[in-house]
matplotlib code that plots the C-alpha trace (Angstrom):
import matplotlib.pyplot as plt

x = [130.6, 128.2, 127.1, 123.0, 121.4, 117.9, 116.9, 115.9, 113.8, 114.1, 111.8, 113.6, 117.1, 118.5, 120.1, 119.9, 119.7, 117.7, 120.9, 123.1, 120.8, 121.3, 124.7, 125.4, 122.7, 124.5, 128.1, 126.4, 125.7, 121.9, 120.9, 119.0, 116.8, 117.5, 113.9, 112.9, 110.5, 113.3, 114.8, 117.8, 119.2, 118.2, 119.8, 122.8, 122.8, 122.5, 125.4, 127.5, 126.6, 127.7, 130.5, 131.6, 131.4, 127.7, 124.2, 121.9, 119.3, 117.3, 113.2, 111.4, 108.8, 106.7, 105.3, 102.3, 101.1, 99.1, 99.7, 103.3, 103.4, 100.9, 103.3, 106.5, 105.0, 103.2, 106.5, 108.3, 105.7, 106.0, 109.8, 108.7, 110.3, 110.5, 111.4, 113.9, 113.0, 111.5, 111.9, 109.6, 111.9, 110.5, 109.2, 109.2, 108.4, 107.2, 108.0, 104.8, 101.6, 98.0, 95.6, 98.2, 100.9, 98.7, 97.9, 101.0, 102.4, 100.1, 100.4, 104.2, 104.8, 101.5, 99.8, 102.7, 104.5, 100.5, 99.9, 103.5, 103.4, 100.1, 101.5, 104.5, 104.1, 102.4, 106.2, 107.9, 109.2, 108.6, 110.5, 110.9, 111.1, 109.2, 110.8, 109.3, 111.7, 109.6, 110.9, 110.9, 109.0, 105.7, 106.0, 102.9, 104.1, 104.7, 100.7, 98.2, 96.6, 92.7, 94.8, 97.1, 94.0, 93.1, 96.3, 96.8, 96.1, 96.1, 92.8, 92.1, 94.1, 90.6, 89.6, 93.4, 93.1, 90.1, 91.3, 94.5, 92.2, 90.1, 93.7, 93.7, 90.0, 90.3, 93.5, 91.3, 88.7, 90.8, 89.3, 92.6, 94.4, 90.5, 90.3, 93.6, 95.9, 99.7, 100.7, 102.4, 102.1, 104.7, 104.4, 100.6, 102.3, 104.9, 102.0, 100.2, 103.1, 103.7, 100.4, 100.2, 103.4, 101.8, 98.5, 100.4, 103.0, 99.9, 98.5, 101.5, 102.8, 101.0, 103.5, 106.3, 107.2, 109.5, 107.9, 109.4, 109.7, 113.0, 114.0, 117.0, 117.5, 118.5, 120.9, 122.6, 120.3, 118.5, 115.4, 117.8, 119.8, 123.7, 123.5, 122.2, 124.6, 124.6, 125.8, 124.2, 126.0, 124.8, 121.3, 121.3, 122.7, 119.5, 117.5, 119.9, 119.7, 115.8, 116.2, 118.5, 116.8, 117.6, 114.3, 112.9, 113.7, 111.8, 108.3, 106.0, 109.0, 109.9, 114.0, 116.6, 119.9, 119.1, 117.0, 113.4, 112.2, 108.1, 105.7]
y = [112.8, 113.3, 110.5, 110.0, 110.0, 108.0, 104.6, 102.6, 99.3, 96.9, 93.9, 90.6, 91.6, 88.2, 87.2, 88.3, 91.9, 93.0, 92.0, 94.1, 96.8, 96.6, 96.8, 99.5, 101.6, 100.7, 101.9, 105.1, 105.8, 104.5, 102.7, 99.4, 97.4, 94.0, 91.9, 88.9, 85.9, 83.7, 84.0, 82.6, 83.6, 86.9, 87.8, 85.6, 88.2, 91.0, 89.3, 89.7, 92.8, 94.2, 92.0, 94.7, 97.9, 98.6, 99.9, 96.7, 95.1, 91.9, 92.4, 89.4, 90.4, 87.8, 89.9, 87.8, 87.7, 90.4, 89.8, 89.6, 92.9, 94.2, 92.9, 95.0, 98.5, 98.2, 97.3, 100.3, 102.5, 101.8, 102.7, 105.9, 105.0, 107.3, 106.3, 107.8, 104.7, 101.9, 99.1, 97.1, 94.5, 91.0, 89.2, 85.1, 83.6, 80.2, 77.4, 76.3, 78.0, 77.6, 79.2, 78.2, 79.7, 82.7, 83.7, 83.0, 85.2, 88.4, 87.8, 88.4, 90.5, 93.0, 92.3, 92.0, 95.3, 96.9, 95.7, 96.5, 100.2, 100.4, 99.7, 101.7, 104.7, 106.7, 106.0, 107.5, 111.5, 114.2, 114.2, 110.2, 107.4, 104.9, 102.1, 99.4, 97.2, 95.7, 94.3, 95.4, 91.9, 94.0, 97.0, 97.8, 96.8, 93.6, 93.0, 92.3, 95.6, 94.2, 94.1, 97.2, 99.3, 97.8, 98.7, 102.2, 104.8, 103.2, 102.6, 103.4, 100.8, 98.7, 98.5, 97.7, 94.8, 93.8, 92.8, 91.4, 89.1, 88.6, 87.3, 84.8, 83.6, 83.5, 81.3, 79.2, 78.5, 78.1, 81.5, 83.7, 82.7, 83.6, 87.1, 88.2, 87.3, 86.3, 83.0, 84.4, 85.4, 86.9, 89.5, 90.5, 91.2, 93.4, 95.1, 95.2, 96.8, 99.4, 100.4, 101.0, 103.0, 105.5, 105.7, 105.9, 108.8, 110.9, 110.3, 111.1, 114.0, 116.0, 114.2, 115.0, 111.6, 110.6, 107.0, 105.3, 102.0, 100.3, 97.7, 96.0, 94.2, 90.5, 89.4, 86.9, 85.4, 82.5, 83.7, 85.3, 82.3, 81.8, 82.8, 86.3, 89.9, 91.4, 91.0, 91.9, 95.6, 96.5, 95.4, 97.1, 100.4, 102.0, 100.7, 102.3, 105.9, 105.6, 105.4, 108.1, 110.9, 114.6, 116.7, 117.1, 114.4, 112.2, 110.7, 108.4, 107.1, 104.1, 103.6, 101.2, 101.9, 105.5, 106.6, 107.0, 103.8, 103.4, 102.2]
z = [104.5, 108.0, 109.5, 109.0, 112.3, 113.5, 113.8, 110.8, 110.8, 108.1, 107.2, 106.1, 107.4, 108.5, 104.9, 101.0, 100.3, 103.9, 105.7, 103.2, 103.3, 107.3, 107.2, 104.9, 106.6, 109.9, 108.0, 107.4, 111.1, 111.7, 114.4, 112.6, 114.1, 111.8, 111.8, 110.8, 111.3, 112.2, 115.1, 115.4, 112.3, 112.9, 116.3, 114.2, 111.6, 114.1, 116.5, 112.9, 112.5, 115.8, 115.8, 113.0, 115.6, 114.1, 116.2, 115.2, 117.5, 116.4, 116.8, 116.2, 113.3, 111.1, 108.5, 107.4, 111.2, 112.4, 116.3, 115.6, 114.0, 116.5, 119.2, 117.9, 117.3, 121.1, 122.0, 120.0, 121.4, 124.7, 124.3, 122.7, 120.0, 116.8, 113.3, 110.5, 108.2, 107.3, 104.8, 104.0, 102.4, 103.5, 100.4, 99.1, 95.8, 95.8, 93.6, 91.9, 91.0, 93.1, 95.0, 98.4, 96.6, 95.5, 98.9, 100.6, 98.2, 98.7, 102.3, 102.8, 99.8, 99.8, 102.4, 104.9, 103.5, 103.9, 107.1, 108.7, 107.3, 108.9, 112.1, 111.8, 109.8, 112.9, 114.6, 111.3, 112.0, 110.0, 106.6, 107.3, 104.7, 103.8, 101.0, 99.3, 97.8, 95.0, 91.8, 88.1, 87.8, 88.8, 86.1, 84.3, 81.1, 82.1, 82.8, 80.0, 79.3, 80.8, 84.6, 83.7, 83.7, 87.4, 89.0, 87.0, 87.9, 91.5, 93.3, 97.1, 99.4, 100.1, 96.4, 95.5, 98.4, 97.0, 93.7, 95.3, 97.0, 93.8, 92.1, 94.7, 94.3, 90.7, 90.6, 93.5, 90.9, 87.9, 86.2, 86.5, 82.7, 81.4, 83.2, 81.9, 85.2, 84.9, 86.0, 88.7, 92.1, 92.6, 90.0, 90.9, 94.5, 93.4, 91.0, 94.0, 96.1, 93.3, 93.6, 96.9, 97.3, 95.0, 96.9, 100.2, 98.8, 98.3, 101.6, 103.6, 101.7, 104.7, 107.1, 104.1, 104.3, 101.4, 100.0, 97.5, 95.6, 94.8, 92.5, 93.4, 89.9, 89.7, 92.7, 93.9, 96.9, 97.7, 95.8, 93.0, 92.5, 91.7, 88.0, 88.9, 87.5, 90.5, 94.0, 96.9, 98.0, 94.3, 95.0, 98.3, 96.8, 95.9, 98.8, 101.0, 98.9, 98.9, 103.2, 103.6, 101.2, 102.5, 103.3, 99.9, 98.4, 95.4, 96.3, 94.7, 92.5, 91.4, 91.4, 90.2, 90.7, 91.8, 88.7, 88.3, 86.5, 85.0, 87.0]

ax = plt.figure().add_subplot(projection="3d")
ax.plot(x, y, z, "-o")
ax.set_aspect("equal")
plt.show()
């Protein structure tokens, strides 16, 4: 099989599934850039990396941080750096349920993936990829049919960030159970994420930028837990697929374990 060519970046790659996806992307001939919010385990995991004969450089990259993201495209850009890929893999769930958790939640898992692809899709080349690794936790059918109808179809980004933001104000003041919102942040943001994967693979087909959502299934991580099925080169498998799509490839899907899965 050819070796893929390019540089890939790829959000949350220190541990879990982002440092998986970073090495079999790496084992398949990309050059990664492995980022994450925490330093030292980052270049750690990058040092490992590299320690196993593969093209992987630590960037320091704090997804919920503007300046931070800000601070590595000016710095990509200056290096005239081009894209092949990126994934937007960063993501936390919280322990707990409040407005805190609410909005720590959006802002690393919506927000952050948003605000990064912002950023970072202008450095992406023609016929790159864009992948969301989201989570079968934020499938329409899992939502009460009153907030279904919000998120589908999909509304523009800014209306869709609005009633993110709304989730968040309505858990503040205790309203959310009585407007039909799930008791859980971490499924509005994957919802959320869903959402805007389809608006944004209609706005870049011009570009014919491949963008995709992936759902890893239920692996064994820190945020999966020990009793999960799957380990992490299975949870990785599709992620890695959705980055290295030929020319042509699916858009606007949502995948788990390389088949087109419902919204």
């Amino acid at each position: 099989m050819p070796k893929a060519k390019g540089t890939v970046l790829v959000t949350g790659g220190n541990r879990g599934i982002g440092l998986e996806v970073c090495r079999q992307l790496g084992l398949a001939g990309m050059r990664v850039l492995l980022t994450a919010r925490d330093a030292d385990g980052g270049e750690m995991a990058a040092s490992a990396l590299r320690a196993e004969a593969l093209d992987v450089t630590f960037e320091p990259l704090d997804v919920a941080a503007r300046e931070s993201i800000d601070a590595l495209a000016a710095k990509l850009q200056s290096q005239g750096q081009r894209l092949a890929a990126l994934v937007n893999n960063a993501a936390i769930t919280m322990d707990g349920f409040d407005a805190s958790v609410a909005e720590q939640t959006q802002a690393v898992n919506f927000f952050g993936a948003w605000n990064v692809t912002e950023r970072l899709a202008p450095l992406l080349e023609e016929h790159g990829r864009l992948v969301m690794v989201s989570s079968g936790a934020g499938e329409l059918g899992n939502l009460p049919p009153e907030i279904r109808r919000r998120f589908d179809p999909p509304p523009p980004k800014e209306t869709l960030a609005a009633l993110v933001r709304e989730f968040i104000e309505d858990v503040r003041s205790g309203q959310f159970a009585r407007k039909g919102w799930p008791r859980s942040a971490y499924r509005v943001s994957k919802a959320a994420l869903n959402a805007l994967t389809r608006r944004l693979a209609e706005e870049l087909k011009g570009r014919h930028l491949l963008v995709n959502a992936v759902c890893p299934g239920w692996v064994r991580t820190r945020m999966g837990g020990a009793s999960a099925p799957r380990g992490v080169e299975e949870g990785a498998d599709t992620i890695v697929w959705a980055a290295l799509l030929p020319p042509g490839g699916p858009t606007g899907g949502f995948f788990r374990d390389r088949k087109p899965i419902s919204w």
